[in-house]
FIFI-361335 format. One record per residue: x, y, z of N, C-alpha, C in turn; residue in three letters. Coordinates in pm, whole numbers, plus 32768, in hexadecimal, padded with zeros to 4 digits. Example, Ala and Ser with C-alpha at 12.3 -4.5 7.8 and 13.67 -1.06 7.14 Angstrom:
% FIFI-361335
85277DC7830C84CE7E3E830C85287EB6830Cala
85057F1F82C485577F9682CA850A80038313ser
% end
This chain:
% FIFI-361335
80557F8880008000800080008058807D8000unk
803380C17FA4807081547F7B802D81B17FE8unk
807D82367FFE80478296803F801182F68001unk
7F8182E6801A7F1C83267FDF7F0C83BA7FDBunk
7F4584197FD57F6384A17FE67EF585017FF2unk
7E6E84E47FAE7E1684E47FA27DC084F28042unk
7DDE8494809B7DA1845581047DA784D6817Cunk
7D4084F381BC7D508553824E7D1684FA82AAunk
7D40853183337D2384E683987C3584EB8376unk
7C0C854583647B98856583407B6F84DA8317unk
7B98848F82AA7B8E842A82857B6C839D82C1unk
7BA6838983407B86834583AC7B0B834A83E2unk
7AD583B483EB7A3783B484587A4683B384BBunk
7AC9840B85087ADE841E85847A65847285B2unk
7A76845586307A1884DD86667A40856C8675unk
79FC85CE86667A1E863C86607A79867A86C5unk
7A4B8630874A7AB98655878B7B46864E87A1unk
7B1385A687707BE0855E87667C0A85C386D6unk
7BDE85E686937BF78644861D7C2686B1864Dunk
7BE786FD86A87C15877E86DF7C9D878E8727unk
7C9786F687407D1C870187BC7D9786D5874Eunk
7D728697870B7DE5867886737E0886D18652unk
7DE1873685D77DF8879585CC7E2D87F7860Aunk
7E0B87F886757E41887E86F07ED6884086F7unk
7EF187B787087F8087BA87257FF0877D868Eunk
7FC587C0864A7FF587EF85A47FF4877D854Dunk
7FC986E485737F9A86A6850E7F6F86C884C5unk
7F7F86B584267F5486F483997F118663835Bunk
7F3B861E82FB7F6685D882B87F7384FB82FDunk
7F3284B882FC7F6A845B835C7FC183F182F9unk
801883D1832D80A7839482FF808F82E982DFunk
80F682BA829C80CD82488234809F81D782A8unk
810481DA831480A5816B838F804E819383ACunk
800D822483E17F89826684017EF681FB8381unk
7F33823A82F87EF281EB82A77EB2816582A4unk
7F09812A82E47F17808582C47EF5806B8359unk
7F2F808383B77EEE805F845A7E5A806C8466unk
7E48811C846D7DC0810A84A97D6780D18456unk
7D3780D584127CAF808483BC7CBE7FF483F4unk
7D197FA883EB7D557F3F845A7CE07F5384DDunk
7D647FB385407D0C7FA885A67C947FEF85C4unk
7C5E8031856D7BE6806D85907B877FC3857Bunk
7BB47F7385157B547F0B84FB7B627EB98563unk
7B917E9185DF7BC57E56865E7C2A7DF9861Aunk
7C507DE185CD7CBA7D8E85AA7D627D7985E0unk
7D707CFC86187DFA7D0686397E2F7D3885ABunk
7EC57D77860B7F3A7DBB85957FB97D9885BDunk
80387D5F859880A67D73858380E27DB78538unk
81257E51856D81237E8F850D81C87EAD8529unk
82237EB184B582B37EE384AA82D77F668473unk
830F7FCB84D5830C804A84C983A080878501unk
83C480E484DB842F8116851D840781AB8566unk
8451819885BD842D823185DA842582AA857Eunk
83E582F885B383DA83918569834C837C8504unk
833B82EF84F882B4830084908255832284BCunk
8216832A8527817A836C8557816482E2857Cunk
81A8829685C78143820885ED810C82178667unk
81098279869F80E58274873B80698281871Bunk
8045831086BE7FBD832D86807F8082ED868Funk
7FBE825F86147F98821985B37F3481B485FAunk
7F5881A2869E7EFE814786D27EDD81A48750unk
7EEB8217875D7E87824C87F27DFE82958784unk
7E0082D386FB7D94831F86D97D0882B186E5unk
7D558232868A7CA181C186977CA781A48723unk
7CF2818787747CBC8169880D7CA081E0885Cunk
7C9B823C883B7C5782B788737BDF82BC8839unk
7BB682C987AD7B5382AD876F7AD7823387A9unk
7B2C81AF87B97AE4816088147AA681908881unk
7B1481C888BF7AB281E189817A30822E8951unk
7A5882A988DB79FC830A88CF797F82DB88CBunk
798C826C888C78EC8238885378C381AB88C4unk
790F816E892178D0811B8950786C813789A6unk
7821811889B1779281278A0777B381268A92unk
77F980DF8AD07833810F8B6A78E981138B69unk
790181618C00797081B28BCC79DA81208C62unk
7A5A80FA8C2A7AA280988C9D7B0480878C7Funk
7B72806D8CBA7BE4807B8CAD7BF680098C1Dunk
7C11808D8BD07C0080438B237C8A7FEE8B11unk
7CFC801D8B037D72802C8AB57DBD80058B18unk
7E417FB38AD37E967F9A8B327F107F968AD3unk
7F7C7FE68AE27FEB80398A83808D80058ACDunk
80AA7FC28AC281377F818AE981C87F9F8AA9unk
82337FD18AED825080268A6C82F980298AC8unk
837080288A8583DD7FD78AFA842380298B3Eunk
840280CC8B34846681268B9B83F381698BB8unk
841681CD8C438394821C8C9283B582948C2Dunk
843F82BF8BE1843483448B7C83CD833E8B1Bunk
83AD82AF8ACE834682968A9082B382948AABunk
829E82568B3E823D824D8B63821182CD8B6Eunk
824883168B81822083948BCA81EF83FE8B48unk
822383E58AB9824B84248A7F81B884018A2Bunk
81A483868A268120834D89F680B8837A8A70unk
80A7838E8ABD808783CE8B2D805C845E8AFCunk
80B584C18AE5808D85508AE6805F854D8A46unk
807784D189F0802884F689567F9684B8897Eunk
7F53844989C47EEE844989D37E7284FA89D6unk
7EE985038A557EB385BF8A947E8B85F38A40unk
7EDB85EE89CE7EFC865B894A7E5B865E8900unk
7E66859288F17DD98595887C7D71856F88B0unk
7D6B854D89447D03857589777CAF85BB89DEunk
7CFD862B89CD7CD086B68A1E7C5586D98A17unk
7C1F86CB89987BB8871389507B3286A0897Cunk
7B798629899F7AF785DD89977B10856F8A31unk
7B4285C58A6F7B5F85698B117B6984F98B3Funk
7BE484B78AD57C1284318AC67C74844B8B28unk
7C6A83EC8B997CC384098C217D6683818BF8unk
7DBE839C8C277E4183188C207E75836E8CB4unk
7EEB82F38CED7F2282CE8D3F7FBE82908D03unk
802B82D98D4E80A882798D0580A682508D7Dunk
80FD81E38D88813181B18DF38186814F8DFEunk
820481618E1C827881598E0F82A6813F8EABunk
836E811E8EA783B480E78F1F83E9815C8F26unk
844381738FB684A881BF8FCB8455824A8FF5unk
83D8822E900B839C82A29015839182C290D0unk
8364832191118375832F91AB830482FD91C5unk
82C48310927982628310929681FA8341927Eunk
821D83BD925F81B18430926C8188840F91BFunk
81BD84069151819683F090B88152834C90E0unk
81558306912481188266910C80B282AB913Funk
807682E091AB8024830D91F77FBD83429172unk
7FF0839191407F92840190C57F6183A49045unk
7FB18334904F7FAC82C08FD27F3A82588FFBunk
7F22824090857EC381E490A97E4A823E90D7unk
7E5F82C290CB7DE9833690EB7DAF8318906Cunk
7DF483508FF17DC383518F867D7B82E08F7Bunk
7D7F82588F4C7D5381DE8F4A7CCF81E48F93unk
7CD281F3901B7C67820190687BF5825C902Dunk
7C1082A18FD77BD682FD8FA27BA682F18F3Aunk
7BC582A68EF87BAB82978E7D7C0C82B18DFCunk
7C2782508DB37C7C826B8D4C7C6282318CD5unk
7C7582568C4F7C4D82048BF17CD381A18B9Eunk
7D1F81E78BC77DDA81978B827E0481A78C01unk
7E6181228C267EE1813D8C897F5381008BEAunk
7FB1817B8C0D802381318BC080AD812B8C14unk
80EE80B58C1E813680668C8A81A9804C8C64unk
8222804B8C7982897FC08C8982727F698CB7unk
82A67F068CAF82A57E6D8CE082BA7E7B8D4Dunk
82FD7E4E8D7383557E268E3B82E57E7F8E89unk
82C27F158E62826A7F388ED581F67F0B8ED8unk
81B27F008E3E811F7EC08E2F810F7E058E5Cunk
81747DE78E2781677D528E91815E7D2D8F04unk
81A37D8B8F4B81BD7DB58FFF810C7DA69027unk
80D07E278FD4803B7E648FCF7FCE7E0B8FE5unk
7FEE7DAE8F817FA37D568F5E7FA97CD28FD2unk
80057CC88FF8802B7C4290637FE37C6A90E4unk
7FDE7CEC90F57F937D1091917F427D53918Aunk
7EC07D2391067E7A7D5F90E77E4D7E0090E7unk
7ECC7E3390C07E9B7EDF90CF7E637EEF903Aunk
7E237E9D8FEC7DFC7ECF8F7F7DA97E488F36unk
7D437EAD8F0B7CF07E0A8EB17CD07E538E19unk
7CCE7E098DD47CC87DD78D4E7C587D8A8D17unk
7BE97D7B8D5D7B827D168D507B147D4B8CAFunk
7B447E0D8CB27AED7E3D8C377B4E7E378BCFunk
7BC97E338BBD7C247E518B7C7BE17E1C8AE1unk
7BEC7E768A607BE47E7589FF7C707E87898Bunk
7CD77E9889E27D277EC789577DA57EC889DAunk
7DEE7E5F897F7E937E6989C07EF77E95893Aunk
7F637EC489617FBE7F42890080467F068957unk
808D7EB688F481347E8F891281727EE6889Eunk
81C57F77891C81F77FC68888828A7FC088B6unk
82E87FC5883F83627FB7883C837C7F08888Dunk
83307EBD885083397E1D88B783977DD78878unk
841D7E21883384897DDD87EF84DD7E088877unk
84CD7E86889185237EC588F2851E7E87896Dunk
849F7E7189BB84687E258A1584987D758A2Bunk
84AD7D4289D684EF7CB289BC85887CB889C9unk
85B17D51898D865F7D4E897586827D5A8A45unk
85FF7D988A7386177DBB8B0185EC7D888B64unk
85D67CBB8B4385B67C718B86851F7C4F8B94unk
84EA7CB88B88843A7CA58B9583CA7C568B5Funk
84047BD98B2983F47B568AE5838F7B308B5Bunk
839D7B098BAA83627AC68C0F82E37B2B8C5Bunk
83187B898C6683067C018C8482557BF38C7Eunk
82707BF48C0C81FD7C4E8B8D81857BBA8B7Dunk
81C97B528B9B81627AC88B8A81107ABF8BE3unk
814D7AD78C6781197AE68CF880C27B388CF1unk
80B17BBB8CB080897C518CAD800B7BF98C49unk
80027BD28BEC7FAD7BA98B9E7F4E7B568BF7unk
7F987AF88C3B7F597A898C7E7E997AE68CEDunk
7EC57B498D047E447BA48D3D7DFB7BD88D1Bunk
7E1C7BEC8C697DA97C288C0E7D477BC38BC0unk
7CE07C0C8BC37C897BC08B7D7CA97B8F8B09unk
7C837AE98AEA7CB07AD88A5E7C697B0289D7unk
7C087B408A007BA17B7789847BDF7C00898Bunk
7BFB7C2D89497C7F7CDF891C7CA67CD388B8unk
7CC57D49888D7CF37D8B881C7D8E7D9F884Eunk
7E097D5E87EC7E6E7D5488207EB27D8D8790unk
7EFA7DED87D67F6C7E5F87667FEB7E478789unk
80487DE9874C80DF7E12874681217E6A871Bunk
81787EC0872381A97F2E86BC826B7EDD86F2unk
827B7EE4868183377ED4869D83807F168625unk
83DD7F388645845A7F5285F084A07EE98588unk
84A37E5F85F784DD7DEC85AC84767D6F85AFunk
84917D19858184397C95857A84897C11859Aunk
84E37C1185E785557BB0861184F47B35864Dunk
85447ADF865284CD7A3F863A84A87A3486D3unk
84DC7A52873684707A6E87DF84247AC787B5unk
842A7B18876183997B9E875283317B3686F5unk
83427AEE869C83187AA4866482B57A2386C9unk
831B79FE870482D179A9877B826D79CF87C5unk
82727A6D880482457A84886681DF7ACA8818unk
81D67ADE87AC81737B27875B81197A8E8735unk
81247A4B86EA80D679B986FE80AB79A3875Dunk
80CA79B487DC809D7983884E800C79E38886unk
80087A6D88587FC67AA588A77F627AF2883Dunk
7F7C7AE687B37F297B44876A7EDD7ADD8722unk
7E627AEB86CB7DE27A9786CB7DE87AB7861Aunk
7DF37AAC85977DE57AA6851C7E287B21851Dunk
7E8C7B73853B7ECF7C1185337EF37C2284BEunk
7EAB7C83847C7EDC7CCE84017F6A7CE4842Bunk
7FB57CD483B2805E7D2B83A980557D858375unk
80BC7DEB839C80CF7E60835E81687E52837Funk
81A27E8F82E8823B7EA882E482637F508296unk
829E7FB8831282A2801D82E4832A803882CAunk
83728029826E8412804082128482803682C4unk
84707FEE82F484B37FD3835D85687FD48345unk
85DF7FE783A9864E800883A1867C80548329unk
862B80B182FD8658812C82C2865481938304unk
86B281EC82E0869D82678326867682CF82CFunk
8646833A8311862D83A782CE865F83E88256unk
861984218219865A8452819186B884F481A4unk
86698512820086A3859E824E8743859A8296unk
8738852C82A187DD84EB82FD886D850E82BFunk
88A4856082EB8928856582A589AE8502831Cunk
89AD84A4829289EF83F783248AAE845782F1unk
8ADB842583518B5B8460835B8BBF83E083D1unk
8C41840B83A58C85838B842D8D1483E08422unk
8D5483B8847C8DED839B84878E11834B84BEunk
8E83830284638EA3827784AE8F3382C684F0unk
8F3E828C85618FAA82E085B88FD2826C8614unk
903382818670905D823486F29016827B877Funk
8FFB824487DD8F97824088318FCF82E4888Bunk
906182EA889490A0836188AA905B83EE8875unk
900583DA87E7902F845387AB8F7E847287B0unk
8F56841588118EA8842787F28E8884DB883Bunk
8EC784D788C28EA68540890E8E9E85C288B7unk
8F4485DB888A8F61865D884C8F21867687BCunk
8F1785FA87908E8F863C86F58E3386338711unk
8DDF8617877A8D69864587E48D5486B987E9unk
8DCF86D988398DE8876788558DC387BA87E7unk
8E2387AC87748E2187F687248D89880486C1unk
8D41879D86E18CCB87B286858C6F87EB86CEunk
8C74880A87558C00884287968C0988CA8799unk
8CA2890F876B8C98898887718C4789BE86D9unk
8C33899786978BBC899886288B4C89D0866Eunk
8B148A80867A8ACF8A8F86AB8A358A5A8660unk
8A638A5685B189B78A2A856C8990899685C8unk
89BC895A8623897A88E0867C896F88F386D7unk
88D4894386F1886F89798745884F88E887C4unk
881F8886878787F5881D87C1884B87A487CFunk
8876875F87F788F586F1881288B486728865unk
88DB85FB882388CF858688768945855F8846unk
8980850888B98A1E84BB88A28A02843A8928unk
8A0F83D288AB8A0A834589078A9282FB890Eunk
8A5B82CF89448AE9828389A08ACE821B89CDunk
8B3B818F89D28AE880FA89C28ADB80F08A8Aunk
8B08811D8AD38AD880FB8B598AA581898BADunk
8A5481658C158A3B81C98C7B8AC881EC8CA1unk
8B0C819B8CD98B7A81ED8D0D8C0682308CC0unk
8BD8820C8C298C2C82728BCA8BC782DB8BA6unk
8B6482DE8BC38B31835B8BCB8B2483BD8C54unk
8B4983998C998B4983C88D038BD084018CF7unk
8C5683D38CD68CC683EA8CD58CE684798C4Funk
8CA884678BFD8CA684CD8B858C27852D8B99unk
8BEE85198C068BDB85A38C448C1B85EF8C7Aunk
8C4485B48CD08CB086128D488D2086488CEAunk
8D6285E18C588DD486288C128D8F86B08BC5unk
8D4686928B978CE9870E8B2F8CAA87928B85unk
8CA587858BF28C5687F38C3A8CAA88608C7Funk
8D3E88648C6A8D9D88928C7A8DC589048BFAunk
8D8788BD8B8A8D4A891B8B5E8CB689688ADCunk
8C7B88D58AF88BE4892F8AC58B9189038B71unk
8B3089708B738B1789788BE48A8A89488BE2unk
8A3689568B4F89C2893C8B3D89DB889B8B0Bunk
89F0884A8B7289EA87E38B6289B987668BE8unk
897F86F18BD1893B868B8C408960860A8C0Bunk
897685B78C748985852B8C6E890384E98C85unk
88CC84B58C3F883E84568C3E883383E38C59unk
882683998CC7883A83128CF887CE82BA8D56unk
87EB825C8D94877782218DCE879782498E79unk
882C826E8E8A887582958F13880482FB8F19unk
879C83548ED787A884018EFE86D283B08F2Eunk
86D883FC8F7F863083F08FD285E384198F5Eunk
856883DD8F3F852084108EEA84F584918ED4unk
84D984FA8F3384DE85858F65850D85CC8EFFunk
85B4857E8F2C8674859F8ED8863985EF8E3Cunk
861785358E248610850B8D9385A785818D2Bunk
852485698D9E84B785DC8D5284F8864B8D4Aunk
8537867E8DB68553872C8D7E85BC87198D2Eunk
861886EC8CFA868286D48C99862A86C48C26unk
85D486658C31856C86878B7E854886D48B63unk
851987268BC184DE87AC8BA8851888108BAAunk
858D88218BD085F3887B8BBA8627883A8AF1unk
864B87F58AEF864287BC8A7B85EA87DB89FFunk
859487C38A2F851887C789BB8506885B89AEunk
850F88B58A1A8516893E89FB857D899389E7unk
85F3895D89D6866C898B897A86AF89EC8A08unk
86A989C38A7C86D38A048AD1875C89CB8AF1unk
875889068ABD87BC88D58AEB87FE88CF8A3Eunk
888288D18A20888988A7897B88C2880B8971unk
890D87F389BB8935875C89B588FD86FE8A17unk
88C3866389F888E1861F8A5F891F85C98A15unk
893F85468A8689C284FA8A57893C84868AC3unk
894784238A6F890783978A98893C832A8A45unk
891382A18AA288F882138A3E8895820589EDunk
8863819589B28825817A897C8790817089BEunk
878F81798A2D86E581968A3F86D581FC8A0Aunk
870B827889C886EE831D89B086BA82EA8905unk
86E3827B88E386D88287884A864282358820unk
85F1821C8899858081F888988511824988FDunk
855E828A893E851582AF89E184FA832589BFunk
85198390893A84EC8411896284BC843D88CBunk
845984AE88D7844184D1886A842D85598853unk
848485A4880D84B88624884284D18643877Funk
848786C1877484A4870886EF84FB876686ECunk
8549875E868385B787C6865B864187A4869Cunk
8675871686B486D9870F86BB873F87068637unk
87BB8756863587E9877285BD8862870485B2unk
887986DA865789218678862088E6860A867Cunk
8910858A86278920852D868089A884FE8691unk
8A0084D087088A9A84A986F58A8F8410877Eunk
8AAD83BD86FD8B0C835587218B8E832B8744unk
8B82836687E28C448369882A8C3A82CD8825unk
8BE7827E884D8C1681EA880D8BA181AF87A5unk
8BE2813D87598BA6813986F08B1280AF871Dunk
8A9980AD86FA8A2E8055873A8A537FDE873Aunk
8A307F9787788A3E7F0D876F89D77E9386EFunk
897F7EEF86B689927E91864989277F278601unk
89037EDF857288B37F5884EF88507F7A8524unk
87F77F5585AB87697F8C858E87618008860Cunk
87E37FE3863F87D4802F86D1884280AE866Eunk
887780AD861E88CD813385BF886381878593unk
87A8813285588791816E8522872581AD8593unk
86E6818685D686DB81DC8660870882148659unk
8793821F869E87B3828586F287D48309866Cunk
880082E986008814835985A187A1837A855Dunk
86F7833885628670837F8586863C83B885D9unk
867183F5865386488457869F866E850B8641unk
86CD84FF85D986F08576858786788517850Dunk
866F85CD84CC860685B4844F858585BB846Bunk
855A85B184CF84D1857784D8847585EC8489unk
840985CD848F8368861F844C8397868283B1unk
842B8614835E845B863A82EC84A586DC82F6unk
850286C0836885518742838885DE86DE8379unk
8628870E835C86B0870B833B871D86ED83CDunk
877486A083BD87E08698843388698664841Aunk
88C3865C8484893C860D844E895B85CF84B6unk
898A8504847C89B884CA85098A3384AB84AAunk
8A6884B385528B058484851A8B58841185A0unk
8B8E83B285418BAF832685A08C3E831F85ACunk
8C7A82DD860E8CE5832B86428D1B82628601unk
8D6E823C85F78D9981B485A98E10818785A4unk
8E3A814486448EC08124869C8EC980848609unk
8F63805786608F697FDC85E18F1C7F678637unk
8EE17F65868D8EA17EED86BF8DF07ED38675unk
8DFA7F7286778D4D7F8086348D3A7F608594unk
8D917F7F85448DB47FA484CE8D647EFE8487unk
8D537E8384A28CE27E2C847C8C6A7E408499unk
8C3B7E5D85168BCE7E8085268B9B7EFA84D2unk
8BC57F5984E88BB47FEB84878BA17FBC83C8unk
8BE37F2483C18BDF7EF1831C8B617EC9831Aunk
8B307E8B83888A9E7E5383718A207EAA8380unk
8A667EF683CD89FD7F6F83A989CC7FBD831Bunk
8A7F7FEA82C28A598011827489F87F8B820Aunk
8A167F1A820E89DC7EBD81CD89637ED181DFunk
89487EC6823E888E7ED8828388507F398216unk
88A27FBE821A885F803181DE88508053814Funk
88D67FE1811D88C67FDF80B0893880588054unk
8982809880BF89CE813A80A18A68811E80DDunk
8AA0815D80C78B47817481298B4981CE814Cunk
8B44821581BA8B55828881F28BC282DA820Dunk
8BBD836681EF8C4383AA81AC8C9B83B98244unk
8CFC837A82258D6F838C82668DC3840A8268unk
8DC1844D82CD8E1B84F382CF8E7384CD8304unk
8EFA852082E38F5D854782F98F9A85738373unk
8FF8854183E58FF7858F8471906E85D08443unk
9076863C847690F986C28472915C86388462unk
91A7869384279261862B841F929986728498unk
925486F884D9927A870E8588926F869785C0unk
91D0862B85CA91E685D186399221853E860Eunk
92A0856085C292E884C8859C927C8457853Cunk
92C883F6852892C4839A84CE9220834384E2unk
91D3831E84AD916782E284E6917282448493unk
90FD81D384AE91148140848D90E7815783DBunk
910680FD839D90D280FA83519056809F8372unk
8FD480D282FB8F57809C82FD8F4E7FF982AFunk
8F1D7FC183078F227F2682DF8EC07EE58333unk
8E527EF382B78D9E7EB3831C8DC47DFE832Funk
8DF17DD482D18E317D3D82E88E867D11834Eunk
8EA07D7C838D8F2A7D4583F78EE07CF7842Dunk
8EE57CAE849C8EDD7C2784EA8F467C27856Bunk
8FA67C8885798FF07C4685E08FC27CA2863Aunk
902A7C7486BA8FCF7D1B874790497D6C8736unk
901F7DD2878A907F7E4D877B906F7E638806unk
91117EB6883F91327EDE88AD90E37F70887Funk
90CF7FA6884890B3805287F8912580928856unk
912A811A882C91808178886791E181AD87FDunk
9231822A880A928B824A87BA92E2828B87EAunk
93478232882593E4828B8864941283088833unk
941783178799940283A1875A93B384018779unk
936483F8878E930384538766931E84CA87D9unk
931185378777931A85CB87CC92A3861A87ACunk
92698667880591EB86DA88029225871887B0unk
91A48730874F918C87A386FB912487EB86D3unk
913D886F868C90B388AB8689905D88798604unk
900188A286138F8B885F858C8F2D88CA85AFunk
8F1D890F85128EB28986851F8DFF896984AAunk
8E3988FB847D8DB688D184398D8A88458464unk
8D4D880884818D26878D84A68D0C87288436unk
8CB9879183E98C45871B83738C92877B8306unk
8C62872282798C6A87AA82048BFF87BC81C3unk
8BD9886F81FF8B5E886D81C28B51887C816Dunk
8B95888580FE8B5F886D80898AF087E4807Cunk
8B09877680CB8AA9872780B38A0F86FE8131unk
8A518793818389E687AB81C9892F87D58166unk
88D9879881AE888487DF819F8823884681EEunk
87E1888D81CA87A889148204876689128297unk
877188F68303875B8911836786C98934839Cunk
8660894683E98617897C83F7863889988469unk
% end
């Protein structure tokens, strides 16, 4: 199925209100999964649907299950939204707010790591009435075992990002979590990947599920992909040097552990000052005001793992930087889809020690492209040569290597236009 260009949300038979609240928060146009999902689930039909971020899939399955509550004849805890970090939950959380303001569709996140006083306001709410709780695992299983929560009306369960959720143990998790819902539901997978446990666990729990496959491990067309292959020495100082690039307003820079991100905070803040370490160490409190300093351009860099390349959804980031390179193609194309999004323009750039330099080959394979390799100053010494075939390990490092300055990062000539 082609994307019908033709098509407005109007087209659906939403209600006027879920319409009002669409519109108000700048939906135009609904996107090729929007297309192909809802008519799906507006018809109650299971869906397995394969999507990457940035396409509108969150939409793609809260507009028909909002649509649902609208019209059912009595109102009960409808929806049940499972989803594998509390940044997500939360985030699917304040877009409920968004589209259904207008028509007083109530949700609940509820998530771990949270204090007393937020569990307190989470089991208020509930008590109160809610029409979506959307959850992580570990806390909603807890929930469920000492009965702080029933499921007996439940119409519609939502496993989103449940590739991510499996990579993070929640296999078992999520069966248990099933084991309390009614087996008559409307059951929505959404994933990134289709790896053969998603396969399993999708057989196991969904009932005749339409597929949907939306151009999955591609990235954006807006993406300007960039690398330097360097020795692990020389990552800091062409760091350095690319952040003084004032056109990169917005900054994410991942890093393969919490505690190398924690460590390339403390080196970098010495001297950019508008900068945060994003981790699971920081109290949820931490975490919220760092997004929101974030999302409102108050903070310009953060520096995280790979939960950031699923956990947040934040417009107008202009750089993405890979101080280490992902551990395999689908988590590259994450994390270098948080730039580009809503067809705005960005640049990631992957940093490519000689240990990574196979992995980084299978990536470009994945994508189908080779990604342009730049040049580091002949200031910071000699770098490896590029060889995606290597096979052996590497000590990395470069006894040579001396600091130098670097006043362009990328070449823009093959930049594109910025918004």
């Amino acid at each position: 199925m082609t994307t019908d260009t033709n098509l407005t949300f109007n087209d659906f038979n939403f209600e006027e209100t879920l319409l009002e609240g669409l519109y108000s928060m700048g939906y135009k146009q609904p996107t090729p999964i929007q297309q192909q999902a809802m008519p799906v689930i507006l018809n109650n039909k299971d869906i397995v649907a394969c999507a990457q971020t940035g396409t509108g899939k969150t939409a793609a399955f809260l507009l028909p299950i909002i649509q649902h509550i609208l019209k059912a004849e009595t109102r009960h805890l409808n929806t049940l939204i499972i989803t594998p970090t509390r940044e997500l939950a939360l985030q699917i959380d304040q877009q409920i707010d968004g589209l259904g303001y207008f028509c007083s569709v109530g949700s609940i996140a509820i998530y771990g790591g949270s204090d007393g006083m937020a569990w307190e306001n989470q089991k208020q709410s509930m008590e109160n009435g809610v029409d979506i709780v959307v959850a992580t695992p570990g806390r909603l299983k807890a929930l469920l075992q000492n009965g702080s929560i029933n499921f007996e009306h439940l119409q519609h369960l939502v496993l989103d990002e449940a590739d991510r959720m499996l990579d993070m143990g929640f296999f078992d998790d999520i069966k248990q979590i099933i084991g309390y819902l009614p087996k008559k539901r409307q059951t929505i997978l959404f994933s990134a990947t289709m790896p053969p446990k998603m396969r399993l666990l999708a057989n196991q729990i969904l009932h005749e599920p339409e597929s949907i496959n939306i151009a999955i491990s591609k990235p954006a067309a807006g993406i300007v992909q960039q690398a330097y292959v360097l020795y692990d020495a020389q990552k800091e100082p062409i760091l350095k040097e690319i952040l003084k690039n004032e056109d990169f307003a917005s900054i994410i820079i991942f890093s393969s552990t919490k505690e190398n991100v924690k460590r390339l905070e403390k080196s970098l803040i010495r001297t950019e000052k508008s900068i945060k370490a994003f981790h699971s160490d920081l109290e949820q409190t931490e975490r919220e005001e760092i997004m929101r300093d974030f999302k409102a351009r108050r903070l310009r860099i953060l520096i995280g793992t790979d939960i950031l390349s699923r956990g947040i959804d934040v417009d107008g980031i202009n750089l993405i930087v890979n101080f280490d390179a992902p551990p395999d193609p689908e988590d590259y194309i994450h994390r270098i889809g948080r730039t580009a999004r809503a067809s705005k323009a960005g640049v990631a750039i992957t940093f490519i020690n000689e240990r990574d330099m196979p992995k980084f080959g299978q990536i470009e394979a994945l994508m189908g492209i080779e990604v342009a390799k730049l040049p580091l100053p002949e200031s910071m010494g000699p770098v490896p040569k590029y060889d995606p075939e290597a096979k052996r390990k590497f000590e990395g490092g470069n006894k040579n290597f001396k600091k130098g300055g670097f006043k362009k990062p990328f070449n823009k000539s093959n930049d594109r236009k910025r918004s």
